[in-house]
PyMOL CGO cylinders between C-alpha atoms (Angstrom):
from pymol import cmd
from pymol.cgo import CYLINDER

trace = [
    CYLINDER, 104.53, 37.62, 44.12, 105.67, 41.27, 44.00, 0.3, 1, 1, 1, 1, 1, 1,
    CYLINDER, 105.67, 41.27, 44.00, 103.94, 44.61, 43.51, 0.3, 1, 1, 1, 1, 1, 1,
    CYLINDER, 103.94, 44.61, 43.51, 103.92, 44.26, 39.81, 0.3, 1, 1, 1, 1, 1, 1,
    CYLINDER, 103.92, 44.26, 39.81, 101.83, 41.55, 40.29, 0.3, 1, 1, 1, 1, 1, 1,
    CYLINDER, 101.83, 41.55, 40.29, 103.68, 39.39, 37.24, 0.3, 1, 1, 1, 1, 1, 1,
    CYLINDER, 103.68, 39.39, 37.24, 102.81, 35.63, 37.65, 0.3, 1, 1, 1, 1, 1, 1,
    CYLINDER, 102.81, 35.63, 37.65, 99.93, 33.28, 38.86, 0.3, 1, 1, 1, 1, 1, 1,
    CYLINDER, 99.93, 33.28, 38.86, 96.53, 34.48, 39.99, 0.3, 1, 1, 1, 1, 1, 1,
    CYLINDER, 96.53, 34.48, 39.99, 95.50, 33.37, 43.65, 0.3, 1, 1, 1, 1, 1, 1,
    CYLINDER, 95.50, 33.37, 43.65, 91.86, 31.67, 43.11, 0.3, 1, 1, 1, 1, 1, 1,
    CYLINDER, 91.86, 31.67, 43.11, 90.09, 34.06, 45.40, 0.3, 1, 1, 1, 1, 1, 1,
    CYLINDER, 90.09, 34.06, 45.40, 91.41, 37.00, 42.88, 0.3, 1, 1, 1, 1, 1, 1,
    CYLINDER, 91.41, 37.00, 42.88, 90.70, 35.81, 39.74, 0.3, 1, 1, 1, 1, 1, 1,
    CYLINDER, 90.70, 35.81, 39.74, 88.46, 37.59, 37.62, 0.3, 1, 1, 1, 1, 1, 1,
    CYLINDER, 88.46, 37.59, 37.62, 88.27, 40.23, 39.91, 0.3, 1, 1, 1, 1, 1, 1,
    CYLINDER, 88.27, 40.23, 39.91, 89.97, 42.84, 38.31, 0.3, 1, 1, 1, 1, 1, 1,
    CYLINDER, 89.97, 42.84, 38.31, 88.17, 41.75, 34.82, 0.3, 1, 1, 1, 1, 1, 1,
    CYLINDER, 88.17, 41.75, 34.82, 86.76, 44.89, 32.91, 0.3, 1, 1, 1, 1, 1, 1,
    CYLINDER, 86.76, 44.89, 32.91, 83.41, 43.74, 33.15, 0.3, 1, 1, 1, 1, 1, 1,
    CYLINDER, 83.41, 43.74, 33.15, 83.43, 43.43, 37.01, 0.3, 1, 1, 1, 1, 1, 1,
    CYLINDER, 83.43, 43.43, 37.01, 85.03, 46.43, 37.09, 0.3, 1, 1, 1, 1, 1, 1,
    CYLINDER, 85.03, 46.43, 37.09, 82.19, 48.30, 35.25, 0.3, 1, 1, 1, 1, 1, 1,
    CYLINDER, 82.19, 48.30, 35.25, 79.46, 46.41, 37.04, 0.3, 1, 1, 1, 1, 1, 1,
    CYLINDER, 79.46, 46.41, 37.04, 81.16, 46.93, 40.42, 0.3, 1, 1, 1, 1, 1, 1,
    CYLINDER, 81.16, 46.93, 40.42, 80.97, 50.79, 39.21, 0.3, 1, 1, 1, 1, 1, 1,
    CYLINDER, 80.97, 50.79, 39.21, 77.64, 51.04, 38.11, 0.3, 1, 1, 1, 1, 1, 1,
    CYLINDER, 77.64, 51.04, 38.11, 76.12, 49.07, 40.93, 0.3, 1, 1, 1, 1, 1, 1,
    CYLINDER, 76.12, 49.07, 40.93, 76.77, 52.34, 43.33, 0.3, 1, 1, 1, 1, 1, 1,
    CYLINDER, 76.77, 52.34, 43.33, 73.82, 53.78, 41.58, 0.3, 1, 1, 1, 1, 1, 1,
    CYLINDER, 73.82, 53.78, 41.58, 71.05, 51.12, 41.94, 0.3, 1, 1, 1, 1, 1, 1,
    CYLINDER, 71.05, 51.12, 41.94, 68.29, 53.25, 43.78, 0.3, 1, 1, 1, 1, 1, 1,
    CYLINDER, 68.29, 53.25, 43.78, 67.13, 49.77, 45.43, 0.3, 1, 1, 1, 1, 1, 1,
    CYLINDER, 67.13, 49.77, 45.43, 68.27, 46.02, 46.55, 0.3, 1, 1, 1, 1, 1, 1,
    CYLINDER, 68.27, 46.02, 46.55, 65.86, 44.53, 43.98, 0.3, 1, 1, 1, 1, 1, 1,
    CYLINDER, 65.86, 44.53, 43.98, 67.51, 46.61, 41.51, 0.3, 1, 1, 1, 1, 1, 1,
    CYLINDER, 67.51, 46.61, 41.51, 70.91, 45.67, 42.50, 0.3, 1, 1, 1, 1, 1, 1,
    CYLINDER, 70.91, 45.67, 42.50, 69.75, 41.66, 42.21, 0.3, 1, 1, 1, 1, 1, 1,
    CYLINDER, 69.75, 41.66, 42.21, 68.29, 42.00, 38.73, 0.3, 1, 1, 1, 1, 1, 1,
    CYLINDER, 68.29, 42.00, 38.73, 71.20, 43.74, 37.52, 0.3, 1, 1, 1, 1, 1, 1,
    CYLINDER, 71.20, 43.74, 37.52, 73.53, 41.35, 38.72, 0.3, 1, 1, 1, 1, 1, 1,
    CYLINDER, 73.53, 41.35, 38.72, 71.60, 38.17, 37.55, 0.3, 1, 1, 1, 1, 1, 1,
    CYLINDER, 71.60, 38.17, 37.55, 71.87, 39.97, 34.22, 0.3, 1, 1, 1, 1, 1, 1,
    CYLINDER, 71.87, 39.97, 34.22, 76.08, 40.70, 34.49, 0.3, 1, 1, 1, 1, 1, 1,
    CYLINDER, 76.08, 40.70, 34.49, 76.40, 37.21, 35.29, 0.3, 1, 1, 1, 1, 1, 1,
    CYLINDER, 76.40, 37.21, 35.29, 74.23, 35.93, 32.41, 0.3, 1, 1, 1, 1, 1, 1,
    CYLINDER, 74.23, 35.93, 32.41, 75.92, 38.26, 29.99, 0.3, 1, 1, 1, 1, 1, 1,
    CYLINDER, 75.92, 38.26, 29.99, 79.13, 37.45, 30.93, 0.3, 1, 1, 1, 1, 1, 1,
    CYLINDER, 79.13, 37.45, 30.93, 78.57, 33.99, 31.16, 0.3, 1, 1, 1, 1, 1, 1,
    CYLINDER, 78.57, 33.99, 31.16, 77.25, 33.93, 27.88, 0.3, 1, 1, 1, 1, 1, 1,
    CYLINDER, 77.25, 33.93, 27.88, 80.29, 35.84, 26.30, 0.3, 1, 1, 1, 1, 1, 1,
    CYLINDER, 80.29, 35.84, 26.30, 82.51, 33.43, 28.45, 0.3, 1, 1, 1, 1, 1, 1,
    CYLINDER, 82.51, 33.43, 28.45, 81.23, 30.27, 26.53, 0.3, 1, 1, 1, 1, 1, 1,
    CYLINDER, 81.23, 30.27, 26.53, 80.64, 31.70, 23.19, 0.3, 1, 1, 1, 1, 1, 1,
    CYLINDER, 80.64, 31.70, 23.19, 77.42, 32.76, 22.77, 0.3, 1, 1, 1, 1, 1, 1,
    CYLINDER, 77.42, 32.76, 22.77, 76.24, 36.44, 22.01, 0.3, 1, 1, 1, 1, 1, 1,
    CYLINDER, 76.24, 36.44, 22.01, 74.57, 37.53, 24.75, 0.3, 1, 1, 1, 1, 1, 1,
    CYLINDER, 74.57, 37.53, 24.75, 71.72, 39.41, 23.10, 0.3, 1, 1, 1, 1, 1, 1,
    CYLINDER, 71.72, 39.41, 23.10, 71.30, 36.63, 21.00, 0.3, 1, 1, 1, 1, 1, 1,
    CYLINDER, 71.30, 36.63, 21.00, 71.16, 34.20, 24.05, 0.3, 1, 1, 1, 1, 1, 1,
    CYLINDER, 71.16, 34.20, 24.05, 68.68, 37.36, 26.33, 0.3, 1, 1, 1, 1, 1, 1,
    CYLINDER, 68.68, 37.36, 26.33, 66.25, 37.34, 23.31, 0.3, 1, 1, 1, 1, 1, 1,
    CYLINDER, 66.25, 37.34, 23.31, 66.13, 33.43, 23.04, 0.3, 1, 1, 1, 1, 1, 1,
    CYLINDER, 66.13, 33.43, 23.04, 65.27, 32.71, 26.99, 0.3, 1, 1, 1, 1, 1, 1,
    CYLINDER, 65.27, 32.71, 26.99, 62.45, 35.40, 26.48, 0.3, 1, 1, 1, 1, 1, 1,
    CYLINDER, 62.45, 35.40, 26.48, 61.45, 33.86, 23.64, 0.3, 1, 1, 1, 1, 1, 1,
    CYLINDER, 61.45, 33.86, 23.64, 61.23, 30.24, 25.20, 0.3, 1, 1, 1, 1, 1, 1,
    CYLINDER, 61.23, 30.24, 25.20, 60.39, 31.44, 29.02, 0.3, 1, 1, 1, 1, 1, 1,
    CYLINDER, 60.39, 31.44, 29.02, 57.86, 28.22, 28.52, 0.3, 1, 1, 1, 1, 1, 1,
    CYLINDER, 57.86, 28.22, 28.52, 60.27, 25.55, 27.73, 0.3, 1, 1, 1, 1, 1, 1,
    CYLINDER, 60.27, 25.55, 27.73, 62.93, 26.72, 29.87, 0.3, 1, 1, 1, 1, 1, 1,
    CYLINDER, 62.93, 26.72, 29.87, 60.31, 26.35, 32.87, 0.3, 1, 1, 1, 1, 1, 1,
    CYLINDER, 60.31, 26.35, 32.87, 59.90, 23.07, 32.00, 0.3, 1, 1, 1, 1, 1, 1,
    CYLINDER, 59.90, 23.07, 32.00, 64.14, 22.46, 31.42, 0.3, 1, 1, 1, 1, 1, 1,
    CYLINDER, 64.14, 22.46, 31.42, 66.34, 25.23, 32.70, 0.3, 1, 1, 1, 1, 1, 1,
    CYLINDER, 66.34, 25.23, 32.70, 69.49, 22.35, 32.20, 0.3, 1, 1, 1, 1, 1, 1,
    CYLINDER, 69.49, 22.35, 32.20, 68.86, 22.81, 28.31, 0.3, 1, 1, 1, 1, 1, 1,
    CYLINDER, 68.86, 22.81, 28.31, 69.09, 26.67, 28.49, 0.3, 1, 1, 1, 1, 1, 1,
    CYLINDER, 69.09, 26.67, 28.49, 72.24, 27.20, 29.53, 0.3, 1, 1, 1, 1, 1, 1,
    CYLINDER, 72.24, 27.20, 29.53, 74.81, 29.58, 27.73, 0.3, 1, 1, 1, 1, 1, 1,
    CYLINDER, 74.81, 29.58, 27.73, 77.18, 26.63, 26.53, 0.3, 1, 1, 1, 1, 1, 1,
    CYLINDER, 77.18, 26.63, 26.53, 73.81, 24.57, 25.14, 0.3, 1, 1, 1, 1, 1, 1,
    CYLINDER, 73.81, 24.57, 25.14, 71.41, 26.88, 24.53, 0.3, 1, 1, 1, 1, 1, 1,
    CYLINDER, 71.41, 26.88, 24.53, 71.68, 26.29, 20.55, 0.3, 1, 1, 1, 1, 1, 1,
    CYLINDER, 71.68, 26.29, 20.55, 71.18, 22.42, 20.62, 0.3, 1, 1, 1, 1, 1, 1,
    CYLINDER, 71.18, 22.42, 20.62, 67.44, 23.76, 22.30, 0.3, 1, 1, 1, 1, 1, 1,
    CYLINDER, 67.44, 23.76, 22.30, 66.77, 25.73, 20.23, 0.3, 1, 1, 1, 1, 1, 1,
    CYLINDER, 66.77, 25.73, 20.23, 67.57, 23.54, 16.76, 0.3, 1, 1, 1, 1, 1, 1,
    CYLINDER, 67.57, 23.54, 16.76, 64.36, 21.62, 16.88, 0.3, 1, 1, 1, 1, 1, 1,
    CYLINDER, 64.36, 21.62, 16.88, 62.20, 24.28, 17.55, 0.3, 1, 1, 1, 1, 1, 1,
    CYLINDER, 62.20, 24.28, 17.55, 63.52, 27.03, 14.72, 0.3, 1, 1, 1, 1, 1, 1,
    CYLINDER, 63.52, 27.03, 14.72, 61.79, 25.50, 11.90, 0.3, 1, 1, 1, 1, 1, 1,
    CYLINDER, 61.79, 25.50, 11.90, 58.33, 27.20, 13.01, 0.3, 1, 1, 1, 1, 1, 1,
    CYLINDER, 58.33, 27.20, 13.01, 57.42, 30.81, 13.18, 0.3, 1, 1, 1, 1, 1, 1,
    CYLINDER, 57.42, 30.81, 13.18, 58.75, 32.84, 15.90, 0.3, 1, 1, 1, 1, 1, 1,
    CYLINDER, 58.75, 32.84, 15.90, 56.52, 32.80, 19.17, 0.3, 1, 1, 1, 1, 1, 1,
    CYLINDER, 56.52, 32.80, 19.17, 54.09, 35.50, 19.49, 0.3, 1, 1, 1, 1, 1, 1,
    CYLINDER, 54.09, 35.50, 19.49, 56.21, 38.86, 21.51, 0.3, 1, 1, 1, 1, 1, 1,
]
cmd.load_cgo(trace, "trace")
């Protein structure tokens, strides 16, 4: 491959250069701790994930807090790409109280 970098990715540089990673990569200089850095990159990945497979990822965020309950009891059934199917039988009810 040449500089222009015209043609197939190599696996260990895909998504790398993504404008989402880039952001993230950006931002995360200005964490003020390591805790902070985890939680905000367990939330890039689900929001990405979630706009990978679909989903909106507000949508999706406001559904798992919603359903923290029954997602303890099957995380499988949460997932970005299924997360809709779990929550069909239980929208026919009121909302959960905030």
């Amino acid at each position: 491959m040449d500089a222009s970098d015209i043609g197939p990715r190599s696996l260990a540089r895909y998504g790398q250069n993504e404008p989402e990673i880039i952001l993230h990569r950006k931002n995360a200089l200005f964490y003020k701790t390591l805790s902070g850095a985890r939680v905000g990159d367990i939330f890039m990945s689900l929001i990405y994930t979630a706009e990978l497979n679909g989903a909106a990822p507000f949508d999706y965020l406001v559904a798992l807090q919603r359903h923290a309950a029954q997602i303890a009891d099957s995380p499988a059934e949460w997932m970005p790409w299924n997360y809709q199917a779990a929550l069909a039988p239980r929208t026919s009810g009121p909302d959960p109280p905030a």
